[in-house]
C-alpha positions as CSV (number, residue, x, y, z in Angstrom):
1,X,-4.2,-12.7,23.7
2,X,-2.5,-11.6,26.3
3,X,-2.4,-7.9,27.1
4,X,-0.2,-5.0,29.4
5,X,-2.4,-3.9,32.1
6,X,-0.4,-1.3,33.0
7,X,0.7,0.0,29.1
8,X,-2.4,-1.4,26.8
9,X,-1.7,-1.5,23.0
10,X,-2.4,1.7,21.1
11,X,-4.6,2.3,18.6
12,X,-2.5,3.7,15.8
13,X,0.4,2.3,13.9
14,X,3.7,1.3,15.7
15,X,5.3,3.4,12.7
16,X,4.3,6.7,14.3
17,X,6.0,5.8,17.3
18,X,9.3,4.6,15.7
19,X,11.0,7.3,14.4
20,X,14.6,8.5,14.6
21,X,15.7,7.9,18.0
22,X,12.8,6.5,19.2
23,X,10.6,10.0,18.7
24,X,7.3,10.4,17.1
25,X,7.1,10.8,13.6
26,X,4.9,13.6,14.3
27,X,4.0,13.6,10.6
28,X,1.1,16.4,11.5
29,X,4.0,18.9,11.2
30,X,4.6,18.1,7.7
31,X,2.2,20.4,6.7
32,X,3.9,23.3,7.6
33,X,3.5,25.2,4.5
34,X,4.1,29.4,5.6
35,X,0.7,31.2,5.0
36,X,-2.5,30.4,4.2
37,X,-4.2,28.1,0.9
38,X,-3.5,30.6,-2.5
39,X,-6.4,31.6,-4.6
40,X,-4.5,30.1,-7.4
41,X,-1.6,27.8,-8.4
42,X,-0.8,25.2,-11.8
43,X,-2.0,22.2,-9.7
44,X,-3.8,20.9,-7.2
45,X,-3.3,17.0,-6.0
46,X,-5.8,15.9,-3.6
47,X,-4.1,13.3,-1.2
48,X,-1.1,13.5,0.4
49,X,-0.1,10.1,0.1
50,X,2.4,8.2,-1.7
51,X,1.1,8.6,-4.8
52,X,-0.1,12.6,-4.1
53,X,4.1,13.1,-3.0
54,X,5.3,11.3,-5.4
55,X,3.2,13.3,-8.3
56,X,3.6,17.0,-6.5
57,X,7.4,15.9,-6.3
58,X,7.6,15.3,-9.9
59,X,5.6,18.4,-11.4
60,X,7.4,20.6,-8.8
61,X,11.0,19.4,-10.0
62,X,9.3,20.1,-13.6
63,X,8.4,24.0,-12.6
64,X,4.7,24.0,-11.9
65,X,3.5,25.7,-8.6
66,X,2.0,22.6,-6.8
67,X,-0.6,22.5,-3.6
68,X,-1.2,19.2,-2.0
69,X,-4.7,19.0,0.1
70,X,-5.3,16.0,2.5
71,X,-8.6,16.0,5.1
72,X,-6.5,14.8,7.7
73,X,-2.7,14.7,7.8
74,X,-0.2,13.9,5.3
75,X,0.7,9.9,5.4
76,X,-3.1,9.3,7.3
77,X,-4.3,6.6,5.5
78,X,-2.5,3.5,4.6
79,X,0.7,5.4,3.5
80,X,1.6,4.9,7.3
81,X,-0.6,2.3,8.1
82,X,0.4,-0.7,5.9
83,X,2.8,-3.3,6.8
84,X,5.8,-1.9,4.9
85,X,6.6,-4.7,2.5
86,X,8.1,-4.1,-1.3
87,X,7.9,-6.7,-4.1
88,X,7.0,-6.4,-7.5
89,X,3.1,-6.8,-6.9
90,X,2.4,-8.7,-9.9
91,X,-1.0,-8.1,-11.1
92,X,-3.8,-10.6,-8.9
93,X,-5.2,-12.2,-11.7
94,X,-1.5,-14.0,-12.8
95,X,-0.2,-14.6,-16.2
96,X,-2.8,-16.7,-17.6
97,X,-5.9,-14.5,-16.0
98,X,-3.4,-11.6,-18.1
99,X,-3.7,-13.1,-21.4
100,X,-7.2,-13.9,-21.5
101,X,-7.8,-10.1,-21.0
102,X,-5.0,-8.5,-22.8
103,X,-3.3,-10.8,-25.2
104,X,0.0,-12.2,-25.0
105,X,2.0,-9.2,-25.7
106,X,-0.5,-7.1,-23.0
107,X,0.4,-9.6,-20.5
108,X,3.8,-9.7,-20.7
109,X,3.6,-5.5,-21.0
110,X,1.9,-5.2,-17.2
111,X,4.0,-8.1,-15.8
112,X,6.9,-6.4,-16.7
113,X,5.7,-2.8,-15.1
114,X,5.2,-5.1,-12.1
115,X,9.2,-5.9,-11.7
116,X,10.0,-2.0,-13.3
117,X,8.0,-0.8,-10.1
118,X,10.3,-2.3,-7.8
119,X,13.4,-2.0,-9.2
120,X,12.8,2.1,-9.8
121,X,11.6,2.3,-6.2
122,X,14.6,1.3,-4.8
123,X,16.8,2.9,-6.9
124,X,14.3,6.0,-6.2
125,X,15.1,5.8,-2.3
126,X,18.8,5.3,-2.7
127,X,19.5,7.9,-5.2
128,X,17.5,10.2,-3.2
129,X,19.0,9.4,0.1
130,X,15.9,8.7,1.8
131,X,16.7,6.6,5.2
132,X,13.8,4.5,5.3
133,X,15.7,1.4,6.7
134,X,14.8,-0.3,3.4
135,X,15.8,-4.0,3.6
136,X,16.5,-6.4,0.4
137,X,16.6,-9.2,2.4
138,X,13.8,-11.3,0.1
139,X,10.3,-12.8,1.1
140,X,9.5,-16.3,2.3
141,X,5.8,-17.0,1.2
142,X,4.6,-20.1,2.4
143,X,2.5,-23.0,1.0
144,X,-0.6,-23.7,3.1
145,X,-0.9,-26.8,1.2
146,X,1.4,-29.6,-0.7
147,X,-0.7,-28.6,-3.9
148,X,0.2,-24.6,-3.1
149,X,3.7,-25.3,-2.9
150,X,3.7,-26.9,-6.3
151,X,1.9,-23.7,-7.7
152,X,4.0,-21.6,-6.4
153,X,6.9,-23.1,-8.2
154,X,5.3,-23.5,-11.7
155,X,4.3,-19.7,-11.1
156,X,7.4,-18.9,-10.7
157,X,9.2,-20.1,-13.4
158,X,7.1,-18.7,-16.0
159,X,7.8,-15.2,-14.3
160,X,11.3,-16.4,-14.6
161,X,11.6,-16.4,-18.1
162,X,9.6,-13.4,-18.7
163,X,10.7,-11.1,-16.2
164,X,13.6,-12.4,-14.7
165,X,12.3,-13.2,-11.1
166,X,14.9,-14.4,-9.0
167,X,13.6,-17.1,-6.3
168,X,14.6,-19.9,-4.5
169,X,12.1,-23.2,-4.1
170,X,12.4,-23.8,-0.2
171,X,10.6,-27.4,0.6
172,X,9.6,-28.2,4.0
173,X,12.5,-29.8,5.1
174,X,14.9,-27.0,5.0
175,X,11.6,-23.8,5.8
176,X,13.3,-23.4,9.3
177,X,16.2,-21.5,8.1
178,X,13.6,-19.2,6.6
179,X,11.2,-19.1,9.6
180,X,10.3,-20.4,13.1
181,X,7.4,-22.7,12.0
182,X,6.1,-25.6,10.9
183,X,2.9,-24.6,10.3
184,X,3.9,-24.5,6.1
185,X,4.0,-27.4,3.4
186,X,7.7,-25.6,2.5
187,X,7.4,-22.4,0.5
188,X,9.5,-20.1,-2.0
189,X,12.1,-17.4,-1.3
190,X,11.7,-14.2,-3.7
191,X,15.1,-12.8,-3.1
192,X,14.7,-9.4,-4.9
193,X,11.6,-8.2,-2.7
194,X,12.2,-6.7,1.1
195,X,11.0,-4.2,3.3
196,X,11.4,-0.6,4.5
197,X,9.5,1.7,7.3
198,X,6.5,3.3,5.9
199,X,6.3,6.3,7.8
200,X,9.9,7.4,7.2
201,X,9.6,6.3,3.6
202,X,6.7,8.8,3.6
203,X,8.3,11.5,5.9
204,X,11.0,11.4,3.6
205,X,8.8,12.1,0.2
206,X,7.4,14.6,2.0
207,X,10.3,16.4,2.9
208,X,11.6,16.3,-1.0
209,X,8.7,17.7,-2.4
210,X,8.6,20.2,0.3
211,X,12.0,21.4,-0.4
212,X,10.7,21.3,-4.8
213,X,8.7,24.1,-3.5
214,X,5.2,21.7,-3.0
215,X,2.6,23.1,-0.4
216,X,1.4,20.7,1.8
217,X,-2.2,21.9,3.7
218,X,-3.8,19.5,6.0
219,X,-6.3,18.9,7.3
220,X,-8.1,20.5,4.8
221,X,-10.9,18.4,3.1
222,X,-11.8,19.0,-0.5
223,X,-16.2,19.3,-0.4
224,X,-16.2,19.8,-4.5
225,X,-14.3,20.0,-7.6
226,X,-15.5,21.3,-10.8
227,X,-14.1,22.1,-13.8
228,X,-14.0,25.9,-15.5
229,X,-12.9,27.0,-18.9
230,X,-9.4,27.9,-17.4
231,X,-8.9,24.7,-15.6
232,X,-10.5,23.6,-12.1
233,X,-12.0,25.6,-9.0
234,X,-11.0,23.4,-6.0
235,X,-13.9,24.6,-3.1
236,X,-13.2,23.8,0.6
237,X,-16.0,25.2,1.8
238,X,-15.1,28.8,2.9
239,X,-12.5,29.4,0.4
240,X,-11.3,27.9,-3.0
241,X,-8.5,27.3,-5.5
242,X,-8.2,27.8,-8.9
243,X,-5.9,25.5,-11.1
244,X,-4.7,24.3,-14.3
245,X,-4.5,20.4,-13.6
246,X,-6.3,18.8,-10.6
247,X,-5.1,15.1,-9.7
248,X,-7.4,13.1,-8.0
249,X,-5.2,10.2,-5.2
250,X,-7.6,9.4,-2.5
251,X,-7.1,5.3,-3.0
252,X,-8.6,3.8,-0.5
253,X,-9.8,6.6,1.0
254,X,-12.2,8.1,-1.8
255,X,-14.8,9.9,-0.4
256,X,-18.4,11.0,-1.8
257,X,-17.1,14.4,-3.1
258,X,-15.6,11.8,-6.2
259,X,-18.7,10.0,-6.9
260,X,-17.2,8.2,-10.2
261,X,-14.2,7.5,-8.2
262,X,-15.7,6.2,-5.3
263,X,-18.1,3.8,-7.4
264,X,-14.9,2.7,-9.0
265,X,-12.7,1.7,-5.9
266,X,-13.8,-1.3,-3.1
267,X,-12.1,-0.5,0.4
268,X,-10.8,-3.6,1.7
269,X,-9.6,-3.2,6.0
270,X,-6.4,-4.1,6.5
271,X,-4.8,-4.3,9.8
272,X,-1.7,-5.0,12.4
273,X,-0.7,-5.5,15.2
274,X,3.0,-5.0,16.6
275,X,4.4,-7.4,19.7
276,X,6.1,-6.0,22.9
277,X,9.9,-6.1,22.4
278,X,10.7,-10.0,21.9
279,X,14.2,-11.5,23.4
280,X,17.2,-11.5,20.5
281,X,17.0,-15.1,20.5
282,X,13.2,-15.6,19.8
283,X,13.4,-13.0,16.9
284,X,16.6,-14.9,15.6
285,X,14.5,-18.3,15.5
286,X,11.3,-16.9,13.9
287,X,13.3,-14.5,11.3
288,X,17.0,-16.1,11.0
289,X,17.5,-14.1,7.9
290,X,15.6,-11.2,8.8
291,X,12.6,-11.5,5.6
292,X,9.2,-10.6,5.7
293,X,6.7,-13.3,4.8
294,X,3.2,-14.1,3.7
295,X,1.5,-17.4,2.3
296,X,-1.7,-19.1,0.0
297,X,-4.2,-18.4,2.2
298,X,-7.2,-16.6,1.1
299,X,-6.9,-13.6,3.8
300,X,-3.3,-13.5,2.9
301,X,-1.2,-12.6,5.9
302,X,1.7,-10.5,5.7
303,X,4.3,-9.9,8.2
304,X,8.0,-9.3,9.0
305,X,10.6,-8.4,11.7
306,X,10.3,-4.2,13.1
307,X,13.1,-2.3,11.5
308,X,15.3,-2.8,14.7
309,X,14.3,-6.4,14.8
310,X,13.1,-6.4,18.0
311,X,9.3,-7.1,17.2
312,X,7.4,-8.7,14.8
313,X,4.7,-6.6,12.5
314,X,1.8,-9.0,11.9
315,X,-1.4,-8.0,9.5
316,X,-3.9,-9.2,7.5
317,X,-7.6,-8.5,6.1
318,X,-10.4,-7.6,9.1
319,X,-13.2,-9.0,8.7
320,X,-15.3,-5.6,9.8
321,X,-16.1,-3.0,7.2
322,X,-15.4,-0.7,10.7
323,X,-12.5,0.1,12.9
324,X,-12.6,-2.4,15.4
325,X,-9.3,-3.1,17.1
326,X,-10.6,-5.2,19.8
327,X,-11.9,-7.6,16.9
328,X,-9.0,-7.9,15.2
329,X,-6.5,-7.2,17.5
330,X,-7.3,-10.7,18.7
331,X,-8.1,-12.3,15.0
332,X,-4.7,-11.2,14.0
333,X,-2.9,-12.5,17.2
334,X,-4.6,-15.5,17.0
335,X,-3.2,-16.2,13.8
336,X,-0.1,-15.3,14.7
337,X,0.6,-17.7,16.7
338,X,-1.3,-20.0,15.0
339,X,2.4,-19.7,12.8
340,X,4.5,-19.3,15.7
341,X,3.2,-21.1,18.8
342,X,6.3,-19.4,20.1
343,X,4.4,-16.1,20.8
344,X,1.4,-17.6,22.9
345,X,1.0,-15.1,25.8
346,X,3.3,-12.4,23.8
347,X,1.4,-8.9,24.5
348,X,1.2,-6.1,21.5
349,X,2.3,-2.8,22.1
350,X,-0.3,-1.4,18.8
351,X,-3.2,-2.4,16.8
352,X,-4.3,-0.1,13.9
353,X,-5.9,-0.5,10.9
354,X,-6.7,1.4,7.1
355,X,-8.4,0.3,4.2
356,X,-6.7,-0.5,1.1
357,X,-8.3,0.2,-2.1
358,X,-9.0,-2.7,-4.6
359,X,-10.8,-2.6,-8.0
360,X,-13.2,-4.6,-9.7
361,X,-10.6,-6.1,-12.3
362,X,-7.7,-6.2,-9.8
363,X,-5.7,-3.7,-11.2
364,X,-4.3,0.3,-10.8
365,X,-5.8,2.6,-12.4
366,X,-4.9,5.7,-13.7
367,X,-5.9,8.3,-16.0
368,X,-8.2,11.3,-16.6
369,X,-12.2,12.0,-16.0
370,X,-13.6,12.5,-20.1
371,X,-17.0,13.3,-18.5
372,X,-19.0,14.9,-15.7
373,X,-18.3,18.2,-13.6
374,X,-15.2,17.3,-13.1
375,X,-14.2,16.1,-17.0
376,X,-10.5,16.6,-17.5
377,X,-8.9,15.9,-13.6
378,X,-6.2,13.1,-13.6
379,X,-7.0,10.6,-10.9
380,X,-4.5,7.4,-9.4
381,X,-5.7,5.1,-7.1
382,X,-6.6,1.4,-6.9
383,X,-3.5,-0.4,-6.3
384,X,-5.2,-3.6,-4.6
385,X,-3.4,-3.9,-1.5
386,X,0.2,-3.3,-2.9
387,X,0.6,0.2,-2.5
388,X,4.1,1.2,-1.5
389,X,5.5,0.6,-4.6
390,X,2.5,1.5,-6.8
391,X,1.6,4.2,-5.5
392,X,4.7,5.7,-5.8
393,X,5.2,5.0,-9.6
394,X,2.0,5.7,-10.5
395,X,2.2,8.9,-9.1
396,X,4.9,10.1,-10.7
397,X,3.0,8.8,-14.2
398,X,0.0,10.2,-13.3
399,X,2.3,13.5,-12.9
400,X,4.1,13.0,-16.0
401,X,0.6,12.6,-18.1
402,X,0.0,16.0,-16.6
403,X,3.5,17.6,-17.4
404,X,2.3,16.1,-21.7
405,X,5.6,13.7,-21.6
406,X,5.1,10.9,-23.0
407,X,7.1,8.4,-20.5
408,X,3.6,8.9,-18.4
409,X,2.3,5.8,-20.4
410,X,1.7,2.4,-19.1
411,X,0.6,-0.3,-20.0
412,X,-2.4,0.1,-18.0
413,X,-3.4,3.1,-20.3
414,X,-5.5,0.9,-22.1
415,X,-7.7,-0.7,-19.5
416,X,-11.4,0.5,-18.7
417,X,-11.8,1.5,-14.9
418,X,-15.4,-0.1,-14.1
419,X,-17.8,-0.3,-11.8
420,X,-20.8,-2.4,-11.0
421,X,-24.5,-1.3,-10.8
422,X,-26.0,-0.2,-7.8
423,X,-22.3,-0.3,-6.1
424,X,-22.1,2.8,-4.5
425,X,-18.5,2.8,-2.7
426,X,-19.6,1.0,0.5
427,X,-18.7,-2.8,0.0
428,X,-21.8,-4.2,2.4
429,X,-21.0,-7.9,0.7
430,X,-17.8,-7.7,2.3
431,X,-17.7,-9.0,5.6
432,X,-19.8,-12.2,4.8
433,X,-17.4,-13.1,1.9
434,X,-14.2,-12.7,4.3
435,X,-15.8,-14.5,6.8
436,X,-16.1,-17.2,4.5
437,X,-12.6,-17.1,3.4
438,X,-11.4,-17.1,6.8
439,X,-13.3,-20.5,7.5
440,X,-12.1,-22.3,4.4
441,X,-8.5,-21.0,5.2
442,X,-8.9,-22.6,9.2
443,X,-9.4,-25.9,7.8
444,X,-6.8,-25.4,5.1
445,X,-9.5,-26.0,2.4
């Protein structure tokens, strides 16, 4: 990998460097909230990410006096650390894993959330006029194999019928007015899914629930919440807040002040890297019609042209439960242009990284504690890598639970959120198994 002696990459994410005429987001100052944490308010959210916005947004816009707490800064996690892609992030276990767990009409019910989720999210961002640079400029995914691509196409078509997905079956011969490689059997165009710039997307939530009258503290990390006879107390170790409703959306970033939660999420690494500035020409030939992209493989890359398309966004799993952007800086370029041999010797201008919650039946989850000390707070959180979109919706459901309305349902309502024994919120088993996976995806097995 080659690398800028004299401007090394930075470690965090290109999006806090690419905001409105080239300044820093400088997301820090959107918890600028006048005076210090009340005693007392209706609700308290813990997390101030997508899906803690989205929810303060909707119960402030319903009249409840809302405080949002994050440890760190609003957008910290991966609500400005993830690749920026929108789809309808169809539940990981497909149709047929679907009906085996909920029936056919249970099936059907979550698939169809799936497309709901997009198609509310950017109607959500137009009419609230939130310049994001959202894209609708559809996904190529690619076929690591002949038998993929056929998969891909029978998949498709039964989400055809039952949720209208629009797509386009792209065989091999014709991929290169999709992408600049040859590295895929063909692939399949989902024309309804695009992209947008996660930090602005969030900068932009923030700002409407700011001006609903939300208050935004951060850092300030939540050490316990317990439940009273009037609602919740809220401690941050040298003061507390009493509430009516507490929500609890941490995702993948649940720490051991939620026990349940914790045992209940598995934090999966995610990371990126960003290129220097390519030449107009290069990013025409790997991107002609400006899409994002992923493909088959196990450790399921993602990727897609910078808003400006002058760079490409590259990111997929790391194989460290830790931080380590010297290890996957170079995994990540390495499979880069293992795609585009194009980008041999292109530097990076970032590598970052976050961890994404998944769950042990590959789903969201949402809904309220019925036991322990803290019996009765709403949580929202596991949305298995495919957040932007999720998060968002389920916030506002999570919110609209609270608020007794009953569009807060979902389909999901009826799953169980579980856990395994002696799982204690630290996947250990992780590493070895994506290690594994990354083999078996190097010789296309």
């Amino acid at each position: 990998m080659a690398k800028n002696d004299e401007e090394p990459w930075r470690h965090h994410p290109y999006w806090w460097d690419a905001g409105p005429d080239n300044q820093p987001l400088n997301l820090d100052l959107l918890a600028k909230s006048v005076g210090e944490i009340p005693a007392q308010t209706d609700c308290v959210i813990v997390g101030a990410g997508y899906s803690g916005l989205s929810a303060a947004l909707t119960l402030a816009r319903a009249g409840r006096s809302v405080v949002v707490l994050d440890s760190s800064q609003p957008g910290y996690g991966c609500s400005t650390r993830n690749g920026g892609l929108i789809g309808p992030s169809f539940h990981k276990l497909g149709l047929s894993g679907l009906r085996a767990k909920l029936g056919e009409a249970g099936a059907a019910a979550v698939m169809r959330e799936s497309m709901d989720i997009l198609i509310w999210l950017k109607q959500f961002i137009g009419r609230e006029g939130i310049d994001c640079c959202l894209t609708e400029s559809g996904r190529f995914r690619g076929a690591v194999t002949a038998k993929h691509y056929d998969e891909l196409g029978e998949q498709a078509e039964g989400l055809r019928k039952l949720v209208d997905l629009q797509f386009e079956m792209v065989p091999q011969s014709a991929q290169l007015k999709h992408i600049g490689s040859a590295y895929y059997r063909g692939g399949i165009v989902y024309h309804q899914d695009g992209h947008l710039h996660p930090g602005l997307y969030l900068k932009g939530l923030a700002g409407l629930a700011l001006e609903a009258g939300v208050r935004i503290f951060a850092p300030a990390r939540v050490e316990r919440l317990e439940a009273t006879k009037e609602g919740f107390r809220v401690n941050l170790g040298t003061i507390s807040i009493d509430c009516g409703d507490a929500l609890i959306a941490t995702n993948g970033y649940t720490d051991p002040a939620f026990p349940y939660l914790r045992r209940r999420v598995i934090p999966i690494r995610s990371a990126l890297i960003a290129t220097q500035p390519l030449p107009a020409g290069l990013m025409q030939e790997l991107s002609p019609q400006r899409q994002c992209f992923g493909d088959t493989s196990r450790l399921m890359p993602y990727y897609r042209p910078s808003p400006d398309g002058s760079r490409m966004i590259f990111g997929g799993r790391a194989l460290n439960l830790a931080d380590r952007p010297q290890n996957y800086a170079a995994d990540l370029h390495r499979l880069m242009t293992r795609i585009f041999p194009q980008l041999r010797g292109t530097s990076i201008s970032h590598a970052w990284s976050g961890t994404v919650a998944y769950t042990f039946d590959h789903a969201p989850h949402i809904g309220r504690l019925a036991e322990g000390p803290m019996a009765g707070a709403y949580y929202s959180m596991g949305y298995c890598g495919s957040g932007v979109g999720r998060a968002s919706w389920f916030g506002r459901k999570a919110a609209l639970k609270i608020l007794g309305d009953a569009e807060g349902s979902t389909p999901l309502d009826e799953l169980t959120f579980a856990t395994r024994p002696l799982y204690s919120g630290r996947p250990w088993f992780l590493p070895a198994i994506l290690r594994w996976h990354s083999l078996l995806d190097r010789f296309g097995l």
